[in-house]
C-alpha positions, 0 to 999 in steps of 0.5 A: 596268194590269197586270190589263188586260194579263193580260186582253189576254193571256188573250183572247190565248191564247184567240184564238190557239188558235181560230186555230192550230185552223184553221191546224193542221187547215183544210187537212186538212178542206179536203182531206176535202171540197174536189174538188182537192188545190189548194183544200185550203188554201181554208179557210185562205185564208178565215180571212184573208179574213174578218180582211181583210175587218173589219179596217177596220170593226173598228177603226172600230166600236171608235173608237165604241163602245170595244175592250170591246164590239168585242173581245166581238163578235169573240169571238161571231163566232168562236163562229159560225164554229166551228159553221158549220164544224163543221156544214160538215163533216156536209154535206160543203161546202167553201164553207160550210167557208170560211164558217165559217172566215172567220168565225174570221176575222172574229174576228181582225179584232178579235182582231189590235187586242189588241196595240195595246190592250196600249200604250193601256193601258200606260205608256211605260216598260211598254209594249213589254214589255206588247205582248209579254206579250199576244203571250206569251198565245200560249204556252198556245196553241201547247201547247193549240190543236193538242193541241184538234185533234189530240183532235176530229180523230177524236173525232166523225164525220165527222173534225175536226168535234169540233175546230171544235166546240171552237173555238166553245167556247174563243171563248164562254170568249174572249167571258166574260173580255173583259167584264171589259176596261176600256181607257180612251178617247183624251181629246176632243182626240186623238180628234178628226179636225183634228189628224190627217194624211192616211192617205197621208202617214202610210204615206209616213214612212220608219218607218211603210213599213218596220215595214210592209213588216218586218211584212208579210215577217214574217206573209207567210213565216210563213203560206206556210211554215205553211200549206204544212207539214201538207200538205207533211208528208202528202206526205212520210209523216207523220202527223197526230200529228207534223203537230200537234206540229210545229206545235205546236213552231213555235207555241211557236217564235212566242210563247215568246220573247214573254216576253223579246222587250220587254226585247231592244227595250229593250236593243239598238233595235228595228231590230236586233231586227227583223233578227235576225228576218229572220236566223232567218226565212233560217234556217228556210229553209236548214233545209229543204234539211237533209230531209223528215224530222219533226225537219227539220220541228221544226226548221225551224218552230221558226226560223220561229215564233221569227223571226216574233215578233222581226219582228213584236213589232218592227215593231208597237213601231216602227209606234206611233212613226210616227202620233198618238193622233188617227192611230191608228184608221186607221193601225193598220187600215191597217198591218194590213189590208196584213198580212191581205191579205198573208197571204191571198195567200200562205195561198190559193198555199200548196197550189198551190205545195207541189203544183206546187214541193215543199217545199223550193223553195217556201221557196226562193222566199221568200229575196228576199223576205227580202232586201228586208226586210234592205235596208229595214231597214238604210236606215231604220238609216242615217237620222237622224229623231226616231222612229227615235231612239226606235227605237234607243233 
């Protein structure tokens, strides 16, 4: 149980690095060959089109074939796309560049299921903490991913073609050590389809549409803000140097606290973890009105990585209470799906808002988002049901 987790958590690490790649310098390769400041952040936005994109088939093929083999395709799908890109930028095109980053995208597509292979491979007493510790793979990451970037920014010509050549290289090491995968298959009587609900009902329960809608909140402001950053940081003077530490420093912000995240579940309920999240993620906001300076920014995004995590790390324990093992395909790539088109939103509008609003009011524009989390999460708290007494538990 233990090894498969280290495995899940090293592919992890491996993920996040080709997908903190794309968000650390897709915007700044966008800008170099897109013909408006506006579509800078397509490639972005084509990253979370392709994971919408696959989220539905990639858990399905995976109830078929097994998450070994679907893990595997996602790595080579990521494969692809770094090269695409990279040859996208020789030929100067911005829609082959979105080609090549949706592909990434398609390799999070399978990627984003790692967490829930974690709780299929771990026992109910490990299992939060082994969903954190494969979310913790993101530490290595958050320390390589934009150093990778920063490195093959100016390596080769045209700029930043070096970093998505290394993207594809991290993907083929990705696809290497998730051969040694083994996550055991649902037993005959859950795998079947009679005992399972409509999907319908099952996004109706009250713990299934708040650790959605918690989950949503939490990837829709951290995407908007992160995306936003590298460009609002050249706006403001900053270097590319800075830009990636800061990111950098908000990645570490998102997957640092994984070590410990399980444990505080574990400790105070879920729900209140899910809105210390919330706390933090209002923090981050207000730190954007302390100025357009690089410690501002460190600081700020540091709040937003670590609230993302208490956010997410709690709505996914609060979701695998809410569905059975028969449920689990097409409520997983339900509640993801949501997430992925969430984030395409939010990533695609990231240029046009920072252009339009500045930094400070786009993130002003995010607060009663988080309100109406807050309020969600606090009603599901006043409720009194079986799984969300496992929640507080």
């Amino acid at each position: 149980m233990h090894f498969q987790v280290l495995l899940l958590a090293s592919a992890q690490a491996l993920f996040q690095m080709a997908s903190i790649t794309v968000m650390t310098i897709g915007g700044l390769a966008g800008a170099e060959v897109a013909s408006s400041p506006s579509l800078a952040t397509a490639p972005i936005a084509a990253m979370f089109l392709g994971t919408a994109l696959l989220t539905i088939p990639a858990s399905l093929l995976m109830a078929r074939i097994g998450r070994r083999a679907g893990f595997t395709i996602g790595a080579v799908l990521g494969l692809t796309g770094g090269l695409v890109a990279a040859g996208a930028l020789w030929l100067e095109s911005l829609w082959l560049l979105c080609l090549g980053t949706m592909l990434v995208g398609a390799y999070a597509g399978f990627a984003q299921f790692y967490r829930f292979a974690a709780s299929e491979v771990a026992n109910d007493a490990f299992r939060s903490r082994a969903i954190s510790f494969v979310l913790a793979g993101g530490v290595f990451a958050a320390i390589a991913g934009p150093a990778l970037a920063r490195f093959g920014g100016e390596l080769l010509t045209p700029s930043y073609v070096a970093s998505f050549l290394f993207l594809a290289i991290v993907s083929l090491v990705a696809a290497g050590v998730l051969l040694y995968l083994r996550v055991p298959q649902p037993p005959p009587a859950a795998a079947g389809g009679a005992a399972a609900r409509p999907l319908g009902r099952i996004i109706r329960q009250p713990v299934y549409a708040v650790a959605l809608l918690a989950a949503a909140t939490g990837y829709g402001v951290m995407v908007l803000a992160m995306t936003a950053t590298p460009l609002a940081m050249t706006h403001h003077n900053h270097g590319l140097g800075e830009t990636t530490t800061v990111i950098q420093l908000h990645a570490l912000g998102m997957f640092v606290p994984s070590f410990f995240t399980g444990a505080l579940v574990a400790r105070f309920g879920v729900l209140r973890v899910m809105l210390a999240g919330v706390a933090l993620l209002a923090g981050h906001i207000a730190l954007t009105f302390s100025g357009t300076g690089f410690y501002s920014f460190a600081a700020a995004l540091i709040l937003l990585g670590t609230g993302w995590n208490f956010l997410f790390i709690g709505s996914t324990n609060l979701l695998t209470r809410a569905y059975t093992p028969a449920e689990k395909g097409k409520a997983q790539a339900a509640n993801d799906l949501i997430i992925v088109l969430v984030s395409l939103t939010t990533s695609l509008g990231a240029g046009a808002l920072q252009t339009a609003v500045g930094w400070q009011t786009l993130n002003l524009l995010l607060v009663p988002w988080l309100a109406i989390a807050a309020a969600a999460i606090l009603w599901l708290g006043s409720r009194r049901e079986p799984a969300l007494a496992m929640a507080r538990s």
